[in-house]
N, C-alpha and C positions, 0 to 999 in steps of 0.2 A: 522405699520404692513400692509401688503396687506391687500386685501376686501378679504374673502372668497368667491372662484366661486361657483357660483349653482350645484347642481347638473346635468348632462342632465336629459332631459325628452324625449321621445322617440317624436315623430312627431303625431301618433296614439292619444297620451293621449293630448298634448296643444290642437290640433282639436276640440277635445271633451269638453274641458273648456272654458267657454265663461266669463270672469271681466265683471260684472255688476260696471261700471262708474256712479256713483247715486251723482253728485255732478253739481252745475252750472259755474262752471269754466273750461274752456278746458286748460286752462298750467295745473292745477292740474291734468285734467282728462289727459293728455297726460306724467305729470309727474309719474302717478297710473300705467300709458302702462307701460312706458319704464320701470319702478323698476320690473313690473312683468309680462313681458315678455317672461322672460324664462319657464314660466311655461302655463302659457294663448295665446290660437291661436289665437279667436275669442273677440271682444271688445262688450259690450251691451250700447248703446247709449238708452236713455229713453226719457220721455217727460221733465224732470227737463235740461240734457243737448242739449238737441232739440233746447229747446225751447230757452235756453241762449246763445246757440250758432249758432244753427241753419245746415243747407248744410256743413257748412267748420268745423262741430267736425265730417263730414263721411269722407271727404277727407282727411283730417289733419291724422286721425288713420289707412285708405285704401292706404296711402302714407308713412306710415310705417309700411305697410305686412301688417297690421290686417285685416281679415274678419271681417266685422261688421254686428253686431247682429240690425236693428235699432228698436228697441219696442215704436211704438207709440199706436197700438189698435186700428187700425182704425176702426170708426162704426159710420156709417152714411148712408145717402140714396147713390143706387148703384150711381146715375150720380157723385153724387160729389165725392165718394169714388176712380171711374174708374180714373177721373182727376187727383185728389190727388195723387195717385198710379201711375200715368204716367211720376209725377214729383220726386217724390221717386225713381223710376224706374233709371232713368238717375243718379241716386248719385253716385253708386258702392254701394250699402251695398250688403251682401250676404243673408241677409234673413231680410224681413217686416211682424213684425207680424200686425193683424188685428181680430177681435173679432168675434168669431163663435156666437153669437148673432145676431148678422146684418142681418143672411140669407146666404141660400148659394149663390142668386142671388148679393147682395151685394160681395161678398166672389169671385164669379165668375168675378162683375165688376173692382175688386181690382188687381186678379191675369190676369186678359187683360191686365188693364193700367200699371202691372207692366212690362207685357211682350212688349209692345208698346215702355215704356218711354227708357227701358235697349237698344229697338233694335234701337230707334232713337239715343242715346247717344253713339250706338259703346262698351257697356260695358255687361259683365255677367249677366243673368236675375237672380233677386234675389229671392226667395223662398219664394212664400206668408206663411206665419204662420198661424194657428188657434188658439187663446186662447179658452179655453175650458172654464174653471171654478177656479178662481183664490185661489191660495196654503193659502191667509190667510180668503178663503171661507169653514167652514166646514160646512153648513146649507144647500147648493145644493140636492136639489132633488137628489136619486140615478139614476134615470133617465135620467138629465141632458146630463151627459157624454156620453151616446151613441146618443145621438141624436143630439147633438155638433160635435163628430168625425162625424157623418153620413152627417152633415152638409158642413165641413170642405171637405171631398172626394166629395160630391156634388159642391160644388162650385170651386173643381177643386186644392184645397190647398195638397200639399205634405209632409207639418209638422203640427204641434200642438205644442199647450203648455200646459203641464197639471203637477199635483203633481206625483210623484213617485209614488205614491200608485194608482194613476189611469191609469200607463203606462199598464200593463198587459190586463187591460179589451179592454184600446186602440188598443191594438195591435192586438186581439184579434176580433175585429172589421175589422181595416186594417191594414192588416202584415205588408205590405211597408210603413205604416204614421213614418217620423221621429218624436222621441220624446224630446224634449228639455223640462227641466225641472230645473225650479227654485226652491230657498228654499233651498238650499244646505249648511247644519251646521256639522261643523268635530264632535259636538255634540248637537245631539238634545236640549237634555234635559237645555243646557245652557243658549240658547234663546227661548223664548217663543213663537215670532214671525219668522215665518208667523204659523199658528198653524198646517198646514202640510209640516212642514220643513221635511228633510230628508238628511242622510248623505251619501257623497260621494259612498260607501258601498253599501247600500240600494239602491239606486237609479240604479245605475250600475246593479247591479242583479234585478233590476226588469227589464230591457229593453231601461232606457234611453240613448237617442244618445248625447245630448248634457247635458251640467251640470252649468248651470248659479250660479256662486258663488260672494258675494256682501259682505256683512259687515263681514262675518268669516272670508276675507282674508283684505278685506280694513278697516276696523273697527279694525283689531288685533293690538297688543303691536307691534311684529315681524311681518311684513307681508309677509314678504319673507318665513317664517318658517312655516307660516299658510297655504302660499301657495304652498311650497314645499309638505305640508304633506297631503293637498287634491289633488295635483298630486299622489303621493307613492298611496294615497288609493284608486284614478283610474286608475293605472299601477297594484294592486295587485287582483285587483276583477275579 
């Protein structure tokens, strides 16, 4: 029998889905692309495949369309952060996150080196990120979060990472901050982790721009089916 074809997905919604790749193999992580593709714009490269594969799992995924997400966190003191980021810079990824902890001075020396390393390499400058306060953190000070955003707009960053439930105060802070947002479960209630998961649905109506989705679609029986149905439910919101 034929394969059954995917659905389309409009161009608006893959955009907006970013495949968290949480594995230390690049054929696997590149065999996760291609199966789910149809539905994912953006690829999220982390520290487990960073670190095992290193430069060539950004090129390998930017040399097949994908925008890549690359989440290492960086936080560290500004000089060696500015470096590091100069060399990030020149990969292609389309956005580096880096940890609103470090300072905005840090934050500022991250988003130089990234803007340095992209113009010396000829390639798109990628978009320093902010993590804010991590989705399987519920003990955060309430306070945290705006002085993390206030941080992130201080040291010159254009996005953040924060839970769904904190995109509204974010926004609320600064209208223009992109928000990308992990933790994304077609059902809460099924995983327990991260403990402010949020579904497709929720997330979407709170504000977020991006939607980092990881074990509801790669962890599933069907992954295609999983991930079909957390596209429908960010085409329906």
């Amino acid at each position: 029998m034929p394969e059954t074809q995917p659905e389309p997905v409009a161009a608006d919604v893959r955009d907006r889905l970013v495949l968290s790749l949480d594995t230390d193999d690049l054929v696997e992580a590149l065999r996760m692309a291609r199966e789910l593709a149809p539905w994912f714009g953006v690829a999220k490269i982390g520290m487990e495949l960073f670190s095992a594969a290193g430069p060539e799992s950004v090129a390998a995924l930017s040399a097949r369309g994908w925008k890549v997400l690359l989440d290492l966190k960086l936080h560290d003191v500004p000089t060696t952060i500015g470096r590091t980021a100069q060399v990030l810079g020149a990969l292609g990824a389309s956005y580096v996150t880096l940890h609103a902890q470090g300072g905005a001075q840090m934050l500022r020396a991250a988003v130089e080196g990234l803007n340095a390393g992209a113009e010396r390499a000829g390639v798109p400058v990628p978009l320093g990120v902010a993590v804010t306060t991590f989705t399987s953190d519920d003990s955060a000070p309430p306070h945290i979060l705006g002085k993390r955003v206030a941080t992130a707009v201080e040291g010159g960053c254009l996005g953040i990472v924060c839970a769904a439930s904190d995109v509204a105060e974010a926004k609320q802070l600064a209208p223009r901050i992109l928000a990308i947002v992990p933790g994304i479960r077609l059902s809460v209630g099924a995983d327990p982790h991260p403990v402010r998961a949020s579904t497709p649905e929720a997330a979407v109506q709170a504000g977020a721009d991006l939607l980092v989705v990881g074990r509801a679609v790669t962890g599933a029986a069907d992954r295609c089916a999983a991930a079909a149905a957390v596209a429908l439910a960010v085409a329906g919101s």
